[in-house]
C-alpha positions, -999 to 999 in steps of 0.1 A, spaced: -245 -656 -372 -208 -650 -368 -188 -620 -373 -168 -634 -400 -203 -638 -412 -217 -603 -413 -236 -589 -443 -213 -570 -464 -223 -533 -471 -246 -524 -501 -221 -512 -530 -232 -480 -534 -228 -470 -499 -189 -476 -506 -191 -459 -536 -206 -427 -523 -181 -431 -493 -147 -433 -517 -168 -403 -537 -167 -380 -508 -131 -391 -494 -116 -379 -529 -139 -346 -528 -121 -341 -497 -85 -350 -503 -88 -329 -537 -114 -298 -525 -103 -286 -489 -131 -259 -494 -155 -288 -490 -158 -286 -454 -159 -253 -452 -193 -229 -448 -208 -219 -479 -229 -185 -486 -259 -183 -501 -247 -163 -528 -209 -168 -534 -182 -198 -528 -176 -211 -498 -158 -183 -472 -118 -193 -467 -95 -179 -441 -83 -145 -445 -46 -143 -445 -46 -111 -431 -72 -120 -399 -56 -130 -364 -53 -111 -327 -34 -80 -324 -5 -96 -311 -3 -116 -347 -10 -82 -366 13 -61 -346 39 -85 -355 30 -86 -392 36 -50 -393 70 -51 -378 81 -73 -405 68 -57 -431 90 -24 -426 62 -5 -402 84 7 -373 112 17 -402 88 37 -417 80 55 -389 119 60 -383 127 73 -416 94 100 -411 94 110 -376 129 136 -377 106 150 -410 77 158 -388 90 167 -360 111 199 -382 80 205 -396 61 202 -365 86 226 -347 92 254 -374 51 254 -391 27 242 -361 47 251 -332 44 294 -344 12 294 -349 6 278 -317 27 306 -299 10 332 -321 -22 323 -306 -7 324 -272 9 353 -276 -29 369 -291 -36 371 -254 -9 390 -239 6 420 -236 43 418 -247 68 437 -264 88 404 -268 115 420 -237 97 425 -208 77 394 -193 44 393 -208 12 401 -188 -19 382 -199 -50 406 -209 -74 376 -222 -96 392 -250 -84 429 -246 -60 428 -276 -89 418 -298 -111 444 -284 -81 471 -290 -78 458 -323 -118 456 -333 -121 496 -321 -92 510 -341 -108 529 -371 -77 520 -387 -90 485 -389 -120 490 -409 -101 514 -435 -72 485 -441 -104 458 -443 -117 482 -469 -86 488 -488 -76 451 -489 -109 436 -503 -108 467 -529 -76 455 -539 -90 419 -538 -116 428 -562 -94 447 -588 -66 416 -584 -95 392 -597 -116 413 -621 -76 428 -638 -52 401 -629 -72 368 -626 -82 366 -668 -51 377 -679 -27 351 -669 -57 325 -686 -58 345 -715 -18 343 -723 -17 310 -715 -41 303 -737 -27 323 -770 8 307 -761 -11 274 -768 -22 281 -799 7 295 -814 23 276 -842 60 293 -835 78 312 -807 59 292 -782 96 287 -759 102 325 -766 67 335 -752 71 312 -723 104 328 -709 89 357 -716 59 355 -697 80 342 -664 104 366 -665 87 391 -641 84 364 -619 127 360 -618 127 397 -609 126 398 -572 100 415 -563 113 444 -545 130 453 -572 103 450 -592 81 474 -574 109 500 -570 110 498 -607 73 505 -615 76 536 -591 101 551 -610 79 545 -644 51 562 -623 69 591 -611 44 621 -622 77 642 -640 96 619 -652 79 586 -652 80 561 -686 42 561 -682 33 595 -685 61 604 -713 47 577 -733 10 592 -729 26 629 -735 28 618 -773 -8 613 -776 -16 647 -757 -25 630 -719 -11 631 -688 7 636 -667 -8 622 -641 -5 614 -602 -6 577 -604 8 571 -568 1 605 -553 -40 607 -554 -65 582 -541 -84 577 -567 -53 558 -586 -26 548 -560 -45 513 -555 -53 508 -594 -12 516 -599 -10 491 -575 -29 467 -592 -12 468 -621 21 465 -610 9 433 -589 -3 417 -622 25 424 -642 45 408 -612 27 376 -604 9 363 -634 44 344 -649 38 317 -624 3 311 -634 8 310 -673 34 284 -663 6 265 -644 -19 270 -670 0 262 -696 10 229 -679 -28 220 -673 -31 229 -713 -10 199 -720 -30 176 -706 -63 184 -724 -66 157 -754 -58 168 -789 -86 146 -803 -109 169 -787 -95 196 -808 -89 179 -844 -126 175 -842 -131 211 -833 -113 219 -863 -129 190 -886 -164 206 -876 -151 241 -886 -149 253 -852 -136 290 -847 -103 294 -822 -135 312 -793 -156 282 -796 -129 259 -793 -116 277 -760 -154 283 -745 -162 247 -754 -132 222 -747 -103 246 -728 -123 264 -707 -143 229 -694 -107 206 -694 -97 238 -664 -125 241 -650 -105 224 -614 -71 241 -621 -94 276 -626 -114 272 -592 -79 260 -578 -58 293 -588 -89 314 -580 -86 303 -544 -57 312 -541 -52 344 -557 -79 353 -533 -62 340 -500 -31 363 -519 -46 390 -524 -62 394 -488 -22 393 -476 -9 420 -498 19 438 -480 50 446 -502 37 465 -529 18 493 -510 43 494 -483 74 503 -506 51 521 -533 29 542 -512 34 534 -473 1 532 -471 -5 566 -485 -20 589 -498 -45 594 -466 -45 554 -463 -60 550 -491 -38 521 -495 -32 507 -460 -39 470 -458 -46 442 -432 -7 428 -432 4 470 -434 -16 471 -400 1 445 -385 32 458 -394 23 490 -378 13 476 -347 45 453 -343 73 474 -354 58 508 -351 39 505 -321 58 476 -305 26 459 -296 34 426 -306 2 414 -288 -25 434 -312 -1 425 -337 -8 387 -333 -46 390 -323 -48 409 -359 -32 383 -374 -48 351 -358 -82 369 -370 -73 371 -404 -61 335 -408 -94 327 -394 -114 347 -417 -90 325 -450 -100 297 -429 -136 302 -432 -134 319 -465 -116 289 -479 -136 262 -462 -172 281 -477 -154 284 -514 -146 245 -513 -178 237 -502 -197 261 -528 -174 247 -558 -170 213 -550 -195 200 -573 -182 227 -602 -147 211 -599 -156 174 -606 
């Protein structure tokens, strides 16, 4: 048989072939590897070597970006980071910051962990911590909530609810110790009309660190109405028209729906009133200077002491690197305890 004589194909073998040319010049997936449970797998866009990636990122602004941040971090580096590196240097030697320094290793830790001194400030500063929180942490919630539910006057109440904050706060302590004076204080004329007083509030230990206290409230709690009230805003108001459909008094509204939409900015602010309140310096040192008998000396009022009173800059700094440790932990053990409370 000749080759001009060959059989001819069966038809439906050119059929199928045509089929699957136009699958292919239509699909281009059609070649490639399909899953067992999803569409066939195309090229990433993003895949290639690191040559190819390295490259991608240059064009896509990467080494800009890095430009335009680095002179940030590096001033922040130099002036946050680059102190508290030195501090801990400076923890183990002996320096008065004009002779050469001599290392001593642990000694200025051991000097500091024998002064009795030590254990009175530790004691003073977490009484003050607890009368900060039990006093000073509900009241700021408490104003911020009544401003919220007042119908009028709410601008008036909120300038006047920061305005101890604007007062700096030197002058804000030197004001409360005249109004505490025991002769002729505001405080104790005012309680002369009812037939009390006068009474030491700076001058005995059983009431310098509750003046203290107070003053310290008064001071600090304009910023966190401000923050409350901020976090108020963001609660829904549908959750409260039904409150008030269902006949809901203004205490079950707060217990029920304001007190749950703060439950993060709460855990928040009490973290760090405690973290402030374990660095209290100003008021005690221009109120009392520690005084009466120390009953108001404080962690930062030792450091103080030892730097600038003492001129050992070394205790000074191993004082210091052993409290932020202690914030370190306290802080890491808080977040831990309350992260499930905050979600």
């Amino acid at each position: 048989m000749s080759r001009s004589q060959a059989p001819a194909a069966p038809a439906g073998n050119r059929t199928q072939k045509d089929r699957t040319r136009k699958q292919h010049s239509v699909d281009p997936s059609a070649d490639l590897p399909r899953t067992s449970d999803g569409p066939p797998r195309t090229a990433s866009p993003h895949r290639g070597g690191p040559a190819e990636r390295f490259v991608r990122w240059v064009r896509q602004g990467g080494v800009t970006t890095i430009l335009f941040g680095l002179p940030m971090v590096l001033c922040f580096a130099y002036f946050s980071w680059w102190p508290i590196v030195q501090s801990v240097q400076l923890s183990f030697q002996q320096t008065n910051l004009v002779d050469p320094a001599t290392w001593v290793g642990l000694d200025n830790f051991k000097h500091v962990l024998d002064d009795p001194l030590l254990w009175t400030a530790v004691k003073n500063t977490a009484l003050f911590a607890v009368l900060a929180l039990v006093i000073g942490f509900p009241v700021p919630l408490f104003l911020a909530v009544l401003i919220s539910e007042l119908r009028r006057g709410g601008t008036l109440f909120r300038i006047l609810a920061y305005l101890p904050v604007a007062i700096p706060p030197v002058v804000s302590v030197l004001l409360w110790k005249v109004f505490y004076d025991p002769d002729a204080g505001l405080f104790n004329q005012l309680l002369a009309h009812v037939g009390l007083g006068p009474y030491p509030w700076l001058q005995s230990t059983d009431t310098a660190m509750l003046s203290i206290v107070l003053e310290a409230t008064w001071a600090g709690f304009g910023s966190t109405v401000i923050i409350y009230l901020a976090a108020l805003g963001s609660v829904p108001t549908e959750l409260y028209e039904a409150a008030e459909i269902d006949a809901a008094g203004i205490w079950r509204r707060v217990w029920h729906i304001t007190l749950p939409s703060l439950r993060g900015v709460i855990l928040i602010m009490l973290l760090l009133q405690i973290i402030g309140t374990l660095q209290i310096f100003t008021e005690p040192f221009v109120m009392t200077d520690g005084g009466p008998e120390d009953s108001t000396l404080t962690i930062l009022m030792l450091i103080y002491n030892y730097a600038f009173q003492n001129g050992d800059f070394g205790a000074a700094t191993a004082l210091s690197v052993m409290l932020a440790l202690v914030l370190g932990v306290l802080s890491a053990i808080y977040l831990r305890a309350t992260r499930s409370w905050s979600n």
